[in-house]
TIGULUM-984399 format. One record per residue (C-alpha): residue number from 0; x, y, z. Coordinates in nm, 4 decimals. Example, Ala and Ser with C-alpha at 12.3 -4.5 7.8 and 13.67 -1.06 7.14 Angstrom:
PT   num         c1         c2         c3
PT     0     1.2300    -0.4500     0.7800
PT     1     1.3670    -0.1060     0.7140
This chain:
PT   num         c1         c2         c3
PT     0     1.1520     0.8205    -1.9597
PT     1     1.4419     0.6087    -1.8781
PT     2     1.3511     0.2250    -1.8703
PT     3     1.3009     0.0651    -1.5252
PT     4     1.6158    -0.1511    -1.5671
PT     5     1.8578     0.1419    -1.6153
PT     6     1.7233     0.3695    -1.3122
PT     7     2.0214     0.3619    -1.0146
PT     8     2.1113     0.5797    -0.7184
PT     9     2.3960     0.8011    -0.6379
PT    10     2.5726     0.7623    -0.3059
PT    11     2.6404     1.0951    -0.1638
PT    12     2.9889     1.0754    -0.0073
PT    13     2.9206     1.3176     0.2108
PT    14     2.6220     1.1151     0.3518
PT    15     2.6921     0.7446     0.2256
PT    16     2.7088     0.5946     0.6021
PT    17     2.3664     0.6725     0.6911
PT    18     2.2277     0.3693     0.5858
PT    19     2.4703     0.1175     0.7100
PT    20     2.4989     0.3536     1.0562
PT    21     2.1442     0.2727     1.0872
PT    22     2.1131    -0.0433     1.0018
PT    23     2.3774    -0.1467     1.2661
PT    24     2.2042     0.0442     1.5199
PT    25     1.8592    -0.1124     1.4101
PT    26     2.0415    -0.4299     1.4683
PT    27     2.1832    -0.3623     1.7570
PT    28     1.8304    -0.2723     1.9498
PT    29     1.6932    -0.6057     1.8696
PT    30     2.0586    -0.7966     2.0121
PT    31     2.0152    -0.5980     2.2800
PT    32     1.6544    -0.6601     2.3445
PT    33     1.6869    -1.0434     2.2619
PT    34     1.3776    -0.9874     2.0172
PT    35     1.2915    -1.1139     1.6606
PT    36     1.2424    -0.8778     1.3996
PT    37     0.9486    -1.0751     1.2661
PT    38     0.5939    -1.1217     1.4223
PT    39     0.5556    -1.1864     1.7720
PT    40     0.2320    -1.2711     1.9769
PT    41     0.1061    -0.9515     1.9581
PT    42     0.1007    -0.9844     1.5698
PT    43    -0.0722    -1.3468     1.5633
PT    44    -0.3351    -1.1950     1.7644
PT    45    -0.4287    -0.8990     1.5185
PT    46    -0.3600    -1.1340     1.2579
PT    47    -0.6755    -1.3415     1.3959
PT    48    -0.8815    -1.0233     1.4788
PT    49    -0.8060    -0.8630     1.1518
PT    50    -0.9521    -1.2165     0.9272
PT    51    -1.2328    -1.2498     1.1771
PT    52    -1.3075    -0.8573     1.0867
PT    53    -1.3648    -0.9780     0.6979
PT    54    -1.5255    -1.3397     0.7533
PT    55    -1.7192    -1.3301     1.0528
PT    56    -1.9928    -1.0240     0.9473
PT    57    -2.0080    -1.2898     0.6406
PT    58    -2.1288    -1.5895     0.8392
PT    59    -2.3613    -1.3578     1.0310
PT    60    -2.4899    -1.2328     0.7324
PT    61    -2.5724    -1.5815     0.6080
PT    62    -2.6491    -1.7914     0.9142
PT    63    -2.9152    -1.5062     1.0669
PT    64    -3.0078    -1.3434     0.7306
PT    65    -3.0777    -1.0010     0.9362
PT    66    -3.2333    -0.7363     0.7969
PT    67    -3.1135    -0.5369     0.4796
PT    68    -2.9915    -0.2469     0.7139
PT    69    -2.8137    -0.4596     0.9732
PT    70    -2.6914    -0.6241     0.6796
PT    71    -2.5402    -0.3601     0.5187
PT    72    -2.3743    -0.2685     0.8408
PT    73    -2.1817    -0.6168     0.8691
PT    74    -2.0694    -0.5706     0.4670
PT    75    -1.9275    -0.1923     0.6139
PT    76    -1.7513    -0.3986     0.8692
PT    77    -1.6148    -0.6741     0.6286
PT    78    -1.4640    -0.3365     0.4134
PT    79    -1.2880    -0.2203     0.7408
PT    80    -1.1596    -0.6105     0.7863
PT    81    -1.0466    -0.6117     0.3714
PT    82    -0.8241    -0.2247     0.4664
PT    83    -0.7446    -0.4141     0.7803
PT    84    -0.6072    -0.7569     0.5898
PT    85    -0.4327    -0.5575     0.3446
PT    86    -0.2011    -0.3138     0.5875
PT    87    -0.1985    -0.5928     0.8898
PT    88    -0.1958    -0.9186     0.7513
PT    89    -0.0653    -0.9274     0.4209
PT    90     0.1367    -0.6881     0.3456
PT    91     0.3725    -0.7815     0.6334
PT    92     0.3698    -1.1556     0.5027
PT    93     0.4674    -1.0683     0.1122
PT    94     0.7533    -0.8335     0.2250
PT    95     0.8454    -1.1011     0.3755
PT    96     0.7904    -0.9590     0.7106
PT    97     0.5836    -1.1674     0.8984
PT    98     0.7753    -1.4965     0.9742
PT    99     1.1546    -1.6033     0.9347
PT   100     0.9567    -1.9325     0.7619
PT   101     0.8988    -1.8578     0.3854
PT   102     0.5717    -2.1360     0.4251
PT   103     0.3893    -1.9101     0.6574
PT   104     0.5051    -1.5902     0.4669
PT   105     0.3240    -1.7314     0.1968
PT   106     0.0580    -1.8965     0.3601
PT   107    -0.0012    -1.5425     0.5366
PT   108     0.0310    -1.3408     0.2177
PT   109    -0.2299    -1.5221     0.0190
PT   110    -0.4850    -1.4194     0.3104
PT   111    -0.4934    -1.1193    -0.0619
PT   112    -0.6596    -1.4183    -0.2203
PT   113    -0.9753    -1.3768     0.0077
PT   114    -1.0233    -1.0280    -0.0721
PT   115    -1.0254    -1.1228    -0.4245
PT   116    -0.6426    -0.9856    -0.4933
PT   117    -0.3379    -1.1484    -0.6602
PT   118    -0.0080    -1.1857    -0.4989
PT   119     0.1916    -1.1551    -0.7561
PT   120     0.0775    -0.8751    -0.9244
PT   121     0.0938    -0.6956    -0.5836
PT   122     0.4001    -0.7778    -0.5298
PT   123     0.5269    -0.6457    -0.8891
PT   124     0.3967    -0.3111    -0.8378
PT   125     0.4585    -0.2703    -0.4508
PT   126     0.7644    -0.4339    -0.3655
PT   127     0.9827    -0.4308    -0.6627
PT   128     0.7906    -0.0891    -0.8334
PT   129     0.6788     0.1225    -0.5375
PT   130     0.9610     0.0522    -0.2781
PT   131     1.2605     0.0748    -0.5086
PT   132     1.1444     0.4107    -0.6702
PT   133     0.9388     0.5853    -0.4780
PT   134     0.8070     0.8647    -0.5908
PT   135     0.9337     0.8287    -0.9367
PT   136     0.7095     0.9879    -1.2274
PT   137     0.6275     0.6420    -1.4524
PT   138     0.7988     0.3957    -1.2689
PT   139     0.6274     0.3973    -0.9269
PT   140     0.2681     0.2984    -1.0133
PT   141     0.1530     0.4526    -0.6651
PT   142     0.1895     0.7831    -0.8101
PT   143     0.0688     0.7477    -1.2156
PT   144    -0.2297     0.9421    -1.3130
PT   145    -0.5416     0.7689    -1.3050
PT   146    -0.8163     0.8778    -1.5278
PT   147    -0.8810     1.2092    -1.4166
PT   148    -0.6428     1.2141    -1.0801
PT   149    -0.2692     1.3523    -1.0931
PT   150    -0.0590     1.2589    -0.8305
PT   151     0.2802     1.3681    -1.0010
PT   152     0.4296     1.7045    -1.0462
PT   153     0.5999     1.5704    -1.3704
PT   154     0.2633     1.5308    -1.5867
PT   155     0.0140     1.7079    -1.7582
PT   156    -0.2227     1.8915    -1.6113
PT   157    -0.5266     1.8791    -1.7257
PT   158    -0.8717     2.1767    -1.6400
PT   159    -1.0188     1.9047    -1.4546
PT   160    -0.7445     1.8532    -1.1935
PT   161    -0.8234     2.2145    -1.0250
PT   162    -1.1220     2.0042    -0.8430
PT   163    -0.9586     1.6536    -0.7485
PT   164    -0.9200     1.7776    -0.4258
PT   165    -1.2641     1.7491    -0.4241
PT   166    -1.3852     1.4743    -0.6379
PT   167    -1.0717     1.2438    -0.5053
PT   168    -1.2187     1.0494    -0.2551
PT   169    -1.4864     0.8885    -0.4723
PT   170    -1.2185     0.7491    -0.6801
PT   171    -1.0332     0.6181    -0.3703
PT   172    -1.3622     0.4237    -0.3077
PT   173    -1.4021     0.2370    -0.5469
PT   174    -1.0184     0.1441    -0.5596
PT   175    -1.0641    -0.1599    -0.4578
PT   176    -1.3583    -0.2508    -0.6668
PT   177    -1.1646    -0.2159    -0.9741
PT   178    -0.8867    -0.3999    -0.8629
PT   179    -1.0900    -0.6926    -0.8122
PT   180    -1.2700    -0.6719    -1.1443
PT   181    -1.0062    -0.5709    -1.3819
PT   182    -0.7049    -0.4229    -1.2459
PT   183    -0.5179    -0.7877    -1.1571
PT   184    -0.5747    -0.9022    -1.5850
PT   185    -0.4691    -0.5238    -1.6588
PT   186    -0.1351    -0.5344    -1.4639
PT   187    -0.0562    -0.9232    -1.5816
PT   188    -0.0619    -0.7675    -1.9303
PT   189     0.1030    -0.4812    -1.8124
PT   190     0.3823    -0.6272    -1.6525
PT   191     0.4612    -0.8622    -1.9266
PT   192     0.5222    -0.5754    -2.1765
PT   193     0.7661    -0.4008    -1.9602
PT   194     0.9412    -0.7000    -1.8603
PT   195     0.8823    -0.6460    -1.4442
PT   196     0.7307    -0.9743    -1.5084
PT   197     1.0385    -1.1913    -1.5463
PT   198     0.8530    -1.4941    -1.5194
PT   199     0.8802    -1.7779    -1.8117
PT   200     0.5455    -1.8131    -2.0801
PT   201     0.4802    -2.1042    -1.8957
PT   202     0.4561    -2.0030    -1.5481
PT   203     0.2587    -1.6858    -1.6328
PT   204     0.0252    -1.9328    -1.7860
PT   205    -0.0218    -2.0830    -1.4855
PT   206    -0.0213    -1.7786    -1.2649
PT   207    -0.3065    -1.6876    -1.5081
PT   208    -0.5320    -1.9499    -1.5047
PT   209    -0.4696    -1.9543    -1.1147
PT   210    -0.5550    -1.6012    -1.0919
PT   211    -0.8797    -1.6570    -1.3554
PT   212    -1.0010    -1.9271    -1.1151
PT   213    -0.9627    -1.7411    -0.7819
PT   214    -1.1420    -1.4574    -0.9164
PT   215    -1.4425    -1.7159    -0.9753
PT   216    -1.3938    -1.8739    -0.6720
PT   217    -1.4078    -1.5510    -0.5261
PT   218    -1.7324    -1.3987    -0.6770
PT   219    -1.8913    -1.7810    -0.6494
PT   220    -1.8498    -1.7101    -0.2486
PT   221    -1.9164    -1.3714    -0.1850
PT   222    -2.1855    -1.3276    -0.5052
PT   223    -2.3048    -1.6814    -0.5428
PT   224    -2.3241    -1.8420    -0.1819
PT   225    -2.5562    -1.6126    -0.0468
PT   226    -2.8079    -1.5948    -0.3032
PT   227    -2.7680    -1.9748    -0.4202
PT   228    -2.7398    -2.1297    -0.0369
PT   229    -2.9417    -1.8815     0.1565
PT   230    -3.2232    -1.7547    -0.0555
PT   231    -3.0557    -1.3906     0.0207
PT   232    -3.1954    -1.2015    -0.2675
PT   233    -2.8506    -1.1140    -0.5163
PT   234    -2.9590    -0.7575    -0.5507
PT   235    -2.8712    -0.7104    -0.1672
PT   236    -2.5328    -0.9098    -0.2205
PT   237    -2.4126    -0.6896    -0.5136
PT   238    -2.5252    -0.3591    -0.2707
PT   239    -2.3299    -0.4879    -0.0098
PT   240    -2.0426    -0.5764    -0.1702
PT   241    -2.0005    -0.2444    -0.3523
PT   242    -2.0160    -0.0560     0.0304
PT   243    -1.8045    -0.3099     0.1354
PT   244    -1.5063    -0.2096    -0.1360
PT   245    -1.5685     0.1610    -0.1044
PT   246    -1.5304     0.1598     0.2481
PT   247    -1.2245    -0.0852     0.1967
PT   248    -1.1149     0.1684    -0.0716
PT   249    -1.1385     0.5019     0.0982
PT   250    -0.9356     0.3297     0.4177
PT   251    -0.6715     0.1675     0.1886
PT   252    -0.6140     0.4320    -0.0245
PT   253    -0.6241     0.7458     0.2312
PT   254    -0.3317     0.5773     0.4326
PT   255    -0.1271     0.5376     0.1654
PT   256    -0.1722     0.8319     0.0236
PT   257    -0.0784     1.0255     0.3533
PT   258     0.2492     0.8688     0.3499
PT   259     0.3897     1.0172    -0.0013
PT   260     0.0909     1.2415    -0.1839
PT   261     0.1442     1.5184     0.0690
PT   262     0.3559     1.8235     0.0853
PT   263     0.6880     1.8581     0.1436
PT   264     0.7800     1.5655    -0.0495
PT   265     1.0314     1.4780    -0.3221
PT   266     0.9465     1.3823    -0.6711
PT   267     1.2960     1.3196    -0.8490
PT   268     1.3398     1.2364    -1.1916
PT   269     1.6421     1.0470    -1.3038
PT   270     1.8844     1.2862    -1.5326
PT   271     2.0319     1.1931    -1.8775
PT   272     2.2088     0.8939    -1.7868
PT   273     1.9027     0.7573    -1.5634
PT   274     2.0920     0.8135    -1.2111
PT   275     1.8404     0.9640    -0.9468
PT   276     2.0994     1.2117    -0.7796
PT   277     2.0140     1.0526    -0.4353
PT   278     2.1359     0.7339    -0.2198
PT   279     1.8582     0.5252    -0.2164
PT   280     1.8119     0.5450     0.2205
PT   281     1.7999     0.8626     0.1688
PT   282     1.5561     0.9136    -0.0999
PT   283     1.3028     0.7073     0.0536
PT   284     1.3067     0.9669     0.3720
PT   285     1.2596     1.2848     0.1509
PT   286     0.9869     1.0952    -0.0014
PT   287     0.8029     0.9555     0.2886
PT   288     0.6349     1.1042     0.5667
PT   289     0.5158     0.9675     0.8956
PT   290     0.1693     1.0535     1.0605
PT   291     0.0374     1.0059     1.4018
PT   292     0.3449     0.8574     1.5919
PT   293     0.1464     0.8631     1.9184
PT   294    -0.2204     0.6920     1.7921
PT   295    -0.1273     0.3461     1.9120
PT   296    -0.4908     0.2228     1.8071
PT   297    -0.4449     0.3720     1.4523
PT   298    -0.0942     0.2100     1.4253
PT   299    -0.2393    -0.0995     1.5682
PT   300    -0.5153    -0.0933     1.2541
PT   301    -0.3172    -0.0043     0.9986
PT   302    -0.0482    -0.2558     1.0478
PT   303     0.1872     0.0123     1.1225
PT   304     0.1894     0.2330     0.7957
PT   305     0.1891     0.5293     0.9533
PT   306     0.5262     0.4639     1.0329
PT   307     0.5897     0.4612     0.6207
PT   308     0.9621     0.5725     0.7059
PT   309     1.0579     0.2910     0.8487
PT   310     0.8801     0.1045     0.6833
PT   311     1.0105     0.1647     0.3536
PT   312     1.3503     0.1177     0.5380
PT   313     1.3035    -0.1691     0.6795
PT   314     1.0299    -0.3876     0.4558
PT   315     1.1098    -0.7163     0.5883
PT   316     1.0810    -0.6056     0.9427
PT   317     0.7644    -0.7011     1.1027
PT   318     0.5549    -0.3400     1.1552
PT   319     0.4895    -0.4182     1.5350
PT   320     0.8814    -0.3194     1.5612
PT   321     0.8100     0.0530     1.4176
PT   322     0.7125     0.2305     1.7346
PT   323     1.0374     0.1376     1.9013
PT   324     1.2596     0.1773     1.6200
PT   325     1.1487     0.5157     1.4744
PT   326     1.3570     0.7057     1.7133
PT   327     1.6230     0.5413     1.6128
PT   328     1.5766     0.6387     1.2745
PT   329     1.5124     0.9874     1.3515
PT   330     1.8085     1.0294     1.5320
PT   331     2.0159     0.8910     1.2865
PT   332     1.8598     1.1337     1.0245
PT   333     1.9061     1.4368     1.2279
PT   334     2.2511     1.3402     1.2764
PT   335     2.3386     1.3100     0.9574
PT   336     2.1501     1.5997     0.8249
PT   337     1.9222     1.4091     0.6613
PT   338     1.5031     1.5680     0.6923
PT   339     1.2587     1.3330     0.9021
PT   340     0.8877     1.4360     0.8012
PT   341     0.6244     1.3832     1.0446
PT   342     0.2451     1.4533     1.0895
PT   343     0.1632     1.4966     1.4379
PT   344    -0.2070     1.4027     1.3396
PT   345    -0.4546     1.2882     1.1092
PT   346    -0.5768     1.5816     1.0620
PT   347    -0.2504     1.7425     0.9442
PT   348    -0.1709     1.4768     0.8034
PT   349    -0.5304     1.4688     0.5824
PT   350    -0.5233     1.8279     0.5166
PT   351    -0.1470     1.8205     0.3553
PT   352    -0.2751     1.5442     0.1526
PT   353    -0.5468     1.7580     0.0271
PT   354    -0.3272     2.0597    -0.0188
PT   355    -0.1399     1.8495    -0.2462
PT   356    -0.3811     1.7519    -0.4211
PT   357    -0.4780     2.1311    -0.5350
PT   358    -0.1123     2.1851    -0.5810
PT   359    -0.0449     1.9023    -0.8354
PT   360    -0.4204     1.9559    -0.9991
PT   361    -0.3547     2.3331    -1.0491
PT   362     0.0740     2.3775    -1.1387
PT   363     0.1890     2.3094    -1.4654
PT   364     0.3899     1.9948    -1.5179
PT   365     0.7323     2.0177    -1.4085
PT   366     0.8878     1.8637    -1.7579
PT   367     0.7472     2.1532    -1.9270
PT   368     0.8155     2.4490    -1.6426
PT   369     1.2144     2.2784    -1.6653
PT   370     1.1811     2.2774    -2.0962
């Protein structure tokens, strides 16, 4: 596989003014509209609601110390606000997204710090990994096989993968859970080795001890508070918080996986001399798909990921934007010939995920069907 560093992307001369025909027309609709492409009110209000989703069933569960049921209802709630922080709050904020102020970007983005994340690490894999090559067999991280789920036509298939379209959705619960525990020191390592980590010895000695003592902070609060402050017994706590993550995991990982694990899209690998055979605009719509356009409460919840097209497009505009300017985008890509995928619905959108999931778990890898 071609290093990270040498991977580029063809303009297609027949098709190299699509991005900068949109982009002008993108910018046009907010002149036009006298609006700012980052958060408005709208945003600042879901940003509220979304936090108070996560901390508030936490105070309840320590100020009235309910029953365990009622209790483990509130920790299900606090694992929709974690999905909710992560595709609402966050994720807008460390795209840069969320303000035009790089203090409240920040500020905003570390709301990953109360779900037990780490920014930077995040930001490695998502915004420099995931956005510049999507879809790219061992480069994108979204898409490399994890223990005993294939998302890539390019690897090996193992017996196993015949029934991930099964088993799959455990694993997407406890996502979340492992990230907290072990993926953050796996990636800093990770990162390092491959150089996306460009940072100097000394501030990735910082960035670790930072990240070592949020994680303790982090356990001390949602572990240690309740059974230390409020007599809560810590078998409950650890019950909780596991249904908390898999909830937070199945919702996370579902909604991203609808907008690149399904059919119809592209998988490129780069060729000899490490050029994906694409322009980059373009690539990013034959690998990204769109679902349920017309659910304004799902977009409103999922910080507007199911418009993943143009998202990836446009990463540093704020997702409240996406509704208007998805026509625009389609439009353009019908004009220029260029394929606009779009689930209608969930459902569709869930059951080409699934078929996907059989296809990749039962074809031989593509390397060795090309050999």
């Amino acid at each position: 596989m071609t290093a990270k560093g040498q991977v580029r992307f063809i303009k297609q001369t027949d098709k190299n003014a699509f991005h900068a025909t949109l982009k002008r027309r993108v910018d046009n609709y907010f002149k036009e509209n006298n609006l700012c492409k980052h958060a408005n009110t709208d945003m600042i209000v879901k940003s509220v609601a979304l936090i108070g989703l996560y901390v508030l069933p936490f105070v309840g569960i320590l100020y009235f110390v309910p029953p365990f049921a009622v209790t483990l209802l509130l920790w299900a709630i606090m694992g929709l606000g974690i999905a909710g922080i992560g595709m609402g709050v966050m994720h807008d904020a460390n795209h840069g997204a969320y303000s035009t102020n790089p203090l409240i970007n920040r500020l905003m983005g570390h709301s990953l710090n109360l779900v037990g994340g780490a920014v930077l690490n995040w930001k490695l894999q998502h915004n420099v990994l995931h956005h510049t090559y999507t879809n790219i067999t061992h480069i994108d991280e979204d898409i490399d096989d994890k223990l005993v789920l294939k998302f890539s036509p390019h690897t090996k298939v193992k017996p196993y993968h015949q029934f991930q379209f099964v088993y799959a959705f455990f694993f997407y619960g406890i996502l979340t859970l492992y990230w907290v525990l072990a993926k953050d020191f796996i990636q800093f390592v990770k990162f390092r080795q491959n150089k996306v980590n460009k940072n100097s010895r000394k501030e990735n000695v910082f960035f670790l001890t930072k990240l070592i003592m949020n994680k303790l902070l982090y356990f001390f609060i949602i572990l240690g508070v309740p059974t230390l402050f409020f007599n809560i017994p810590l078998w409950q706590s650890m019950v909780g918080f596991v249904l908390m993550h898999f909830v937070a995991g199945i919702v996370l990982t579902v909604i991203f996986q609808l907008a690149h694990s399904v059919e119809g899209t592209e998988h490129p690998l780069p060729n000899s001399e490490g050029m994906i055979e694409n322009d980059w605009a373009i690539h990013q719509l034959e690998t990204t798909v769109n679902f349920c356009p017309n659910n304004r409460w799902l977009s409103w919840f999922v910080g507007g990921l199911n418009f993943q097209i143009e998202h990836h497009l446009f990463p540093t505009i704020c997702h409240v934007h996406y509704p208007k300017i998805a026509p625009i985008v389609e439009a353009t890509a019908k004009e220029f010939g260029i394929k606009y995928m779009v689930h209608q619905s969930f459902g569709d959108a869930l059951k080409s995920h699934i078929f996907f999931l059989q296809k990749v778990g039962t074809l031989p890898s593509l390397n060795e069907a090309l050999a």
